[in-house]
GUDREN-919172 format. One record per residue (C-alpha): residue in three letters; x, y, z. Coordinates in steps of 0.1 Angstrom, whole numbers, plus 5000, padded with zeros to 4 digits. Layout:
- ALA, X, Y, Z
...
//
This chain:
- UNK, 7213, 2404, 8567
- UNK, 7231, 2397, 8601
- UNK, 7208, 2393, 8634
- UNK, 7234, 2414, 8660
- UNK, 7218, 2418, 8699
- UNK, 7228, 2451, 8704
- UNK, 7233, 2451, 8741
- UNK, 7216, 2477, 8766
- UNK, 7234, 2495, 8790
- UNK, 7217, 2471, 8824
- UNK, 7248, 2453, 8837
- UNK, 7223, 2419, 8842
- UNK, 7213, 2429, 8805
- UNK, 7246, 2423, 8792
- UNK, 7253, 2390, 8816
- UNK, 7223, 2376, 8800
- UNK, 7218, 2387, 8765
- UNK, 7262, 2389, 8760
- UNK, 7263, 2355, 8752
- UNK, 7242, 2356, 8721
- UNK, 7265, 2385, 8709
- UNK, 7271, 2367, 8673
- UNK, 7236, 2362, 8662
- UNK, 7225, 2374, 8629
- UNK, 7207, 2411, 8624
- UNK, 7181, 2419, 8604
- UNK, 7189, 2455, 8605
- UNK, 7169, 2461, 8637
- UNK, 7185, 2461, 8671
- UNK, 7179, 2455, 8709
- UNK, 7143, 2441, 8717
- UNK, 7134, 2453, 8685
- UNK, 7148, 2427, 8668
- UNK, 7130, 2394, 8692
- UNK, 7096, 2418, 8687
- UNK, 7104, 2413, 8648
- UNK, 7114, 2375, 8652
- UNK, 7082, 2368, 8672
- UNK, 7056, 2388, 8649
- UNK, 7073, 2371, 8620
- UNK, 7064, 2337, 8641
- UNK, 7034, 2345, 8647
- UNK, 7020, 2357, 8616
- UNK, 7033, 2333, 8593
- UNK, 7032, 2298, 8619
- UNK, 7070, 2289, 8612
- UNK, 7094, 2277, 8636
- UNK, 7122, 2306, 8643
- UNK, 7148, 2278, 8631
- UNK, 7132, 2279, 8600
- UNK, 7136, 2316, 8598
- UNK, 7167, 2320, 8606
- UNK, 7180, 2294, 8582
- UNK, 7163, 2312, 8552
- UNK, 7179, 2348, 8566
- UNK, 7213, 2329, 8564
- UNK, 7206, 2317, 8531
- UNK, 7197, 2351, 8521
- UNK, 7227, 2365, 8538
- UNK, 7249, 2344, 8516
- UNK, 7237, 2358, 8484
- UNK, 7248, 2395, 8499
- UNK, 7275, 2412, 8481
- UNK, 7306, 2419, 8504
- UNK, 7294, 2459, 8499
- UNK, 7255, 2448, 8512
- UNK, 7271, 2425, 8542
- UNK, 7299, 2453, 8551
- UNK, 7274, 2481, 8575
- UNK, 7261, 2447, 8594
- UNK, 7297, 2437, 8600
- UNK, 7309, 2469, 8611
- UNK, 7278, 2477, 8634
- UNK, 7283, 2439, 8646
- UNK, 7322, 2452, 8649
- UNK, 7310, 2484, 8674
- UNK, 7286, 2463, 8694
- UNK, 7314, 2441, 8702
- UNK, 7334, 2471, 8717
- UNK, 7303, 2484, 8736
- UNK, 7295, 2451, 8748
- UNK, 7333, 2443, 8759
- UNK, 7328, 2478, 8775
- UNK, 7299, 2475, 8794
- UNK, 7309, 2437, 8807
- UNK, 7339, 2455, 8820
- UNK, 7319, 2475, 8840
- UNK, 7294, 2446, 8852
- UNK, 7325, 2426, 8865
- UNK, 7337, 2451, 8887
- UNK, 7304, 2458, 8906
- UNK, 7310, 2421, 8914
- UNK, 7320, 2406, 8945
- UNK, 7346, 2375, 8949
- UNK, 7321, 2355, 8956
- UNK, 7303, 2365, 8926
- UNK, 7332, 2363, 8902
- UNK, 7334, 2326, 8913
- UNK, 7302, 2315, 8910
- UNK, 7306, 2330, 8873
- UNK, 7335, 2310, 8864
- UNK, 7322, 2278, 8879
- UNK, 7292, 2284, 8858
- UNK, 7314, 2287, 8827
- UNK, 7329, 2259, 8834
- UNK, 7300, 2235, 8837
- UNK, 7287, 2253, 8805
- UNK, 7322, 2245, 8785
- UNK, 7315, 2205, 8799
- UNK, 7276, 2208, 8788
- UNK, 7288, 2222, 8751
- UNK, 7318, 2197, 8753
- UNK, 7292, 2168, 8761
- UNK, 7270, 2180, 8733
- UNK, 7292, 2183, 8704
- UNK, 7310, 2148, 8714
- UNK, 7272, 2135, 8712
- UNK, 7266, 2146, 8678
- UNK, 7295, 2134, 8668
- UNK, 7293, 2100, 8681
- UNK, 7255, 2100, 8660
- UNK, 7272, 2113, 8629
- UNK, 7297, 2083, 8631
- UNK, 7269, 2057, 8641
- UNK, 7275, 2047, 8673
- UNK, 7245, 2021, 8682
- UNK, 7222, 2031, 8706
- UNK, 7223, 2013, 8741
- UNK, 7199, 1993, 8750
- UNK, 7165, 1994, 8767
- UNK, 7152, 1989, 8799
- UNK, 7122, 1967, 8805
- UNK, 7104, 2000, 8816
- UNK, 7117, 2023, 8788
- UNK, 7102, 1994, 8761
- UNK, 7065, 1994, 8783
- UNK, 7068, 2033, 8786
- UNK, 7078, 2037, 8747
- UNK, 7048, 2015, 8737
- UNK, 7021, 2029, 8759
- UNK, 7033, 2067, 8763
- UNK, 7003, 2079, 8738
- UNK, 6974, 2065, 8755
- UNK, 6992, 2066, 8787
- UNK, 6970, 2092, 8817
- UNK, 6979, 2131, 8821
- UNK, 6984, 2164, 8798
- UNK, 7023, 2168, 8800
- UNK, 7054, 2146, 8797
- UNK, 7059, 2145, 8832
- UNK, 7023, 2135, 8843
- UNK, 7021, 2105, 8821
- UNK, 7056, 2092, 8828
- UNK, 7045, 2091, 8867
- UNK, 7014, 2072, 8858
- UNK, 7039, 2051, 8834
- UNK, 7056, 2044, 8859
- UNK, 7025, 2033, 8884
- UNK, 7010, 2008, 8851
- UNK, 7046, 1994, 8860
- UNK, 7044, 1983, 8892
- UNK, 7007, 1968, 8893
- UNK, 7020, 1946, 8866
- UNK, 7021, 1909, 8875
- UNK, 7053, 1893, 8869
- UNK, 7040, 1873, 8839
- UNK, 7031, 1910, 8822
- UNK, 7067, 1919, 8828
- UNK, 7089, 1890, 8815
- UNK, 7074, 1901, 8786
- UNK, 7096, 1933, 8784
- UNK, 7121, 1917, 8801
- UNK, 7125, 1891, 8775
- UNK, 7125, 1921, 8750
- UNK, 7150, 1940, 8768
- UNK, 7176, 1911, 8764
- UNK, 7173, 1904, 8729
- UNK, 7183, 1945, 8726
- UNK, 7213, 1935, 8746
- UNK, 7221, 1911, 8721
- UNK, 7215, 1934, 8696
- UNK, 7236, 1964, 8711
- UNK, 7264, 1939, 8723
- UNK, 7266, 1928, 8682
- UNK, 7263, 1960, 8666
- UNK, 7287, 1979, 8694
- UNK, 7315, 1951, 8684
- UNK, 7313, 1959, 8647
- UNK, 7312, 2000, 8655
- UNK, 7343, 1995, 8674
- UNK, 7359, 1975, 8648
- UNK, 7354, 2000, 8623
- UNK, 7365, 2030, 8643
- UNK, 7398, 2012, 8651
- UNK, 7401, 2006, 8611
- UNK, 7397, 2043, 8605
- UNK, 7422, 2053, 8639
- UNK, 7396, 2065, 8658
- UNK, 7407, 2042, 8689
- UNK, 7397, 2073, 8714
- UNK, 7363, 2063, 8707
- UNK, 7363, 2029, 8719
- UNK, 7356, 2015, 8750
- UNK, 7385, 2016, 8773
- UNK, 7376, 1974, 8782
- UNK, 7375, 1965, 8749
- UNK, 7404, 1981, 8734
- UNK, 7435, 1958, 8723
- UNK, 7461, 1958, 8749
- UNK, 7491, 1966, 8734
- UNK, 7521, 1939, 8745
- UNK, 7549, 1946, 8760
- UNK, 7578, 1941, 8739
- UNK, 7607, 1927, 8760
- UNK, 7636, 1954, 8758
- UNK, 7672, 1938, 8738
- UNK, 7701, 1940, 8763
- UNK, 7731, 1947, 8743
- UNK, 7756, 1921, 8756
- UNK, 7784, 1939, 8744
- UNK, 7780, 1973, 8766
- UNK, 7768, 1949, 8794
- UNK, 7797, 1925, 8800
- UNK, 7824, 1940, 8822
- UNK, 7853, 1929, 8825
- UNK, 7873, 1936, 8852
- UNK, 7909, 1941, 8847
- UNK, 7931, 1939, 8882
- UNK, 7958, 1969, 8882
- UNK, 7994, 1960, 8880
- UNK, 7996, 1965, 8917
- UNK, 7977, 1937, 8926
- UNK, 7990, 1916, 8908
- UNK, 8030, 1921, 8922
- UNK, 8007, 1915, 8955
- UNK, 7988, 1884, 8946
- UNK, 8026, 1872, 8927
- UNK, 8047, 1876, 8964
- UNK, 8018, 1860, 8983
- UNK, 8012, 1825, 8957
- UNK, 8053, 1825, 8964
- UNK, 8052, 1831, 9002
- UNK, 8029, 1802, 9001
- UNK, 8054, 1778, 8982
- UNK, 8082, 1787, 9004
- UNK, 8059, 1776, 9034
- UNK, 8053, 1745, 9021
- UNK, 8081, 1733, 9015
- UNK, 8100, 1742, 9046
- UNK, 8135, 1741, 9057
- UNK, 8160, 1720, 9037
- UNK, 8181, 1691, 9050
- UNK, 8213, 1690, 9046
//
C-alpha cells in the first residue's frame, strides 16, 4: 500500500508537510497515518526505515487493480495540495516569496551535495585524511567525559590541549603516515576514474593538461602575390627611360 500525506487545509500545514507529498499510504491519511507509523514503532521496537522498506516490498507484490485506489487518491491529493499551496503563496509577501526561493535553492545545493557524496562512496573515493585531533578524539571518544556528542567532544577537545608535546607527536606521527596513505590511494582512484571517463571527478590540479597543438598554416592560401596593374607598369616603363635619357645627356656632334 502507498503512505500519501493527505494535506490539511492550514496554509503553514501545507508549506511543511507539502514536501513529503510522495510518501507511501497505508490506507490511512493526515496525522492518522504518523499516529499509525509511531504505534507500529513503538509496539514492535523497529526502526520506521525498517517499516517502510517491508510496506514497499509489500507494495510491489500488489496487483495493478490493489495499487490503482492508492494511486488515484495519491492523484487527488496532488490537485488539493497544488490547490491549497496556491492559496498559501498569495497570502505571501515579497519578502516572503524570497526568502522561499532562497531556501529552495540552498535545499537544491544540500540534495545536490548529498547525492554527489554517495556517489563518490559508491565509486570508492578514499577517504581524506585525519587530523592529529580527529585520530586522539576517535580513540578516546567512548571513555571520553559527558552524556551527549557534543559534551564529550568539548572535553576531547580540553584532553588535547593539556597534552604535552611528546603525547602529541604521537598522533602527529599517525596523522602523516594517513597522508601517505590518502596521497597513494587518491593517485590510483584518479587513475582509474580517468580509465573509465570519469575525468569530472578528478582533482582539477592533477588532471593531465591537454597540449596545445600548434595550428598548420596553409602556405598556399597564405602567400600573396601581388600583381602590379598594367597602369603601373606603362608608369614605372616611361620613368626607368626618363632616367636613361638623363644619363646620357646631350649628344656631340
Amino acid at each position: 500500500m502507498i503512505i500519501s500525506l493527505l494535506l490539511s487545509s492550514s496554509s503553514e500545514e501545507v508549506r511543511r508537510k507539502g514536501r513529503r507529498q510522495r510518501m507511501w499510504d497505508f490506507g490511512v491519511t493526515g496525522e492518522a497515518a504518523q499516529v499509525t507509523l509511531d504505534t507500529v514503532v513503538r509496539q514492535h521496537a523497529t526502526k520506521l526505515v525498517d517499516i517502510i522498506r517491508k510496506i514497499a516490498q509489500q507494495w510491489r507484490t500488489l496487483s495493478p487493480e490493489e495499487k490503482k485506489p492508492f494511486q488515484e487518491a495519491s492523484v487527488q491529493a496532488m490537485k488539493q495540495f497544488k490547490v491549497d499551496f496556491q492559496k498559501y503563496q498569495a497570502q505571501l509577501t515579497p519578502a516572503q516569496l524570497q526568502q522561499q526561493a532562497m531556501e529552495r535553492r540552498q535545499r537544491m545545493a544540500k540534495r545536490k551535495a548529498i547525492r554527489k557524496k554517495r556517489e563518490l562512496t559508491v565509486l570508492g573515493k578514499p577517504k581524506r585524511p585525519r587530523s592529529p585531533f580527529n585520530i586522539f578524539m576517535s580513540e578516546h571518544f567512548q571513555e571520553a567525559r559527558g552524556t551527549s556528542t557534543q559534551a564529550k567532544m568539548k572535553s576531547l577537545l580540553e584532553d588535547w590541549r593539556n597534552l604535552f608535546s611528546h603525547q602529541k607527536q604521537v598522533y602527529i606521527q599517525l596523522a602523516e603516515d594517513d597522508k601517505i596513505r590518502y596521497k597513494n590511494e587518491i593517485k590510483s582512484w584518479e587513475d582509474h576514474m580517468a580509465d573509465i571517463g570519469r575525468e569530472d571527478l578528478i582533482r582539477e590540479q592533477t588532471r593531465p593538461r591537454k597540449k596545445k597543438v600548434p595550428a598548420v598554416k596553409d602556405t598556399k592560401k597564405t602567400q600573396v602575390v601581388k600583381k602590379t596593374s598594367p597602369s603601373r607598369r606603362s608608369k614605372a616603363a616611361t620613368k626607368t627611360k626618363s632616367a636613361k635619357t638623363v644619363k646620357k645627356g646631350p649628344s656631340k656632334k
